[in-house]
N, C-alpha and C positions, 0 to 999 in steps of 0.2 A: 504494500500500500504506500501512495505517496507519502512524502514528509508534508505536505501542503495538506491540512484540511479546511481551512477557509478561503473567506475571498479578500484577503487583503491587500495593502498596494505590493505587498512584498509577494502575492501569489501573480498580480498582474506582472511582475518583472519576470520572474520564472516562466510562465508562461513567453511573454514575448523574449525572453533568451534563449526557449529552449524549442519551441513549438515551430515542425517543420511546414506543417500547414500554414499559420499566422506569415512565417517567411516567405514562404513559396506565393501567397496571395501577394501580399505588398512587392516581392520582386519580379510578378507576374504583369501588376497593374503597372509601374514603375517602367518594365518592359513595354508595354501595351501603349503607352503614351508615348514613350519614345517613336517607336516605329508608325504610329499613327501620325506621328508631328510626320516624318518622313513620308510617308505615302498618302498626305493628304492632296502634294499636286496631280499626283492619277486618280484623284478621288476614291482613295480605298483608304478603309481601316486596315488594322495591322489584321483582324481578324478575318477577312475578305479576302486577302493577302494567303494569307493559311489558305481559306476553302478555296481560290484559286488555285493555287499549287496542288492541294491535293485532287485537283480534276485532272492535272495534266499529266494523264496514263495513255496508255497505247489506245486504251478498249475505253468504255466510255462505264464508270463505277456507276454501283448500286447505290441509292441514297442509303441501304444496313451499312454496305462497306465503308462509306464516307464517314457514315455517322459513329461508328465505329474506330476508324483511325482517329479520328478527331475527340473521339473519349466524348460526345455529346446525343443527349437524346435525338432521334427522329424528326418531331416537334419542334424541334429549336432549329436545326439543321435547315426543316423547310423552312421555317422564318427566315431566316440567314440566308437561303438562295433567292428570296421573292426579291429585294431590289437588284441583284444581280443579271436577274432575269431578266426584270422590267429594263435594264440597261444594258442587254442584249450579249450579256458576255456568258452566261448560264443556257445551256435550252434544257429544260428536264421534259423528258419522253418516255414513254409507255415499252417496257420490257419487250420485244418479241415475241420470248420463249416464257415469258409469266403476265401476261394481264395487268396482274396485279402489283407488278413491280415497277418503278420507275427509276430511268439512268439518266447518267450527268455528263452532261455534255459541254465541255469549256470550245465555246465558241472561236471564230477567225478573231472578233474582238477583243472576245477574252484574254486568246492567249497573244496577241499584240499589245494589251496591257501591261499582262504579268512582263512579257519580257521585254518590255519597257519601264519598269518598276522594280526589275531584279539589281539591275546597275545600284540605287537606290539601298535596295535592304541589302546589298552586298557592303555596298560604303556602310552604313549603318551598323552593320553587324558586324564590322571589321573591329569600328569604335569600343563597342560592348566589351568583343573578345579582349582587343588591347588594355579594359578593367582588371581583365584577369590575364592569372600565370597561366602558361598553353595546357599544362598538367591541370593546372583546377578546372580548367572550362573542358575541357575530358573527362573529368573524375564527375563534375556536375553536371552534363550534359547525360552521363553513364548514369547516376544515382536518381534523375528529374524520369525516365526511361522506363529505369526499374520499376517505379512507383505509379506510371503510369498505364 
């Protein structure tokens, strides 16, 4: 059992010293502003940015698959494709071989974006790296992986 049984300010310190959740959200958001400040000239979030890239497969994914890489519900996911759709870089269509299934399809636009925006998160993400030692952005990138 912990040593902590109340809520005092000395359990709030512990918690934010120790707690890899509380971390990972603040250096998640922390991240997320940055690369949004960057990819706001193509008009993408850093998170649109993500569900871009992961469209850009041979074969055209399954919204389970997408939604699945991406660690997020189904529901969230379609919200998340609907203004991408509306701005013609998304097409989602109706499976073939299931009816019931719908694929994703990163458009001629789409991916004239992405890789017009990759220059972009490439410079950005250089910056980030260069925060860290080569080993810890290995060790951390290994550890964020695991967990997810």
């Amino acid at each position: 059992m912990s040593k902590i049984d109340n809520a005092s300010f000395d359990t709030t310190l512990h918690v934010y010293d120790h707690c890899l959740c509380f971390a990972a959200q603040r250096a998640a958001r922390a991240l997320a502003r940055r690369f949004d400040e960057a990819l706001a000239p193509f008009g993408l979030t850093s998170g649109q940015f993500s569900l871009l890239t992961s469209l850009n497969q041979p074969k055209p994914p399954s919204i389970g698959s997408i939604a699945s890489l991406l660690v997020m519900d189904r529901t969230t996911l379609t919200a998340n494709l609907k203004p991408l759709e509306r701005r013609g870089l998304v097409r989602i269509s109706v499976d073939p071989a299931d009816r019931r299934a719908r694929r994703l399809t990163l458009t001629t636009a789409g991916r004239r974006i992405l890789r017009s925006a990759m220059a972009t998160w490439e410079r950005t993400h250089g910056e980030i790296d260069g925060r860290l030692a080569h080993t810890e952005a290995k060790a951390l990138r290994a550890g964020l992986r695991a967990l997810a």
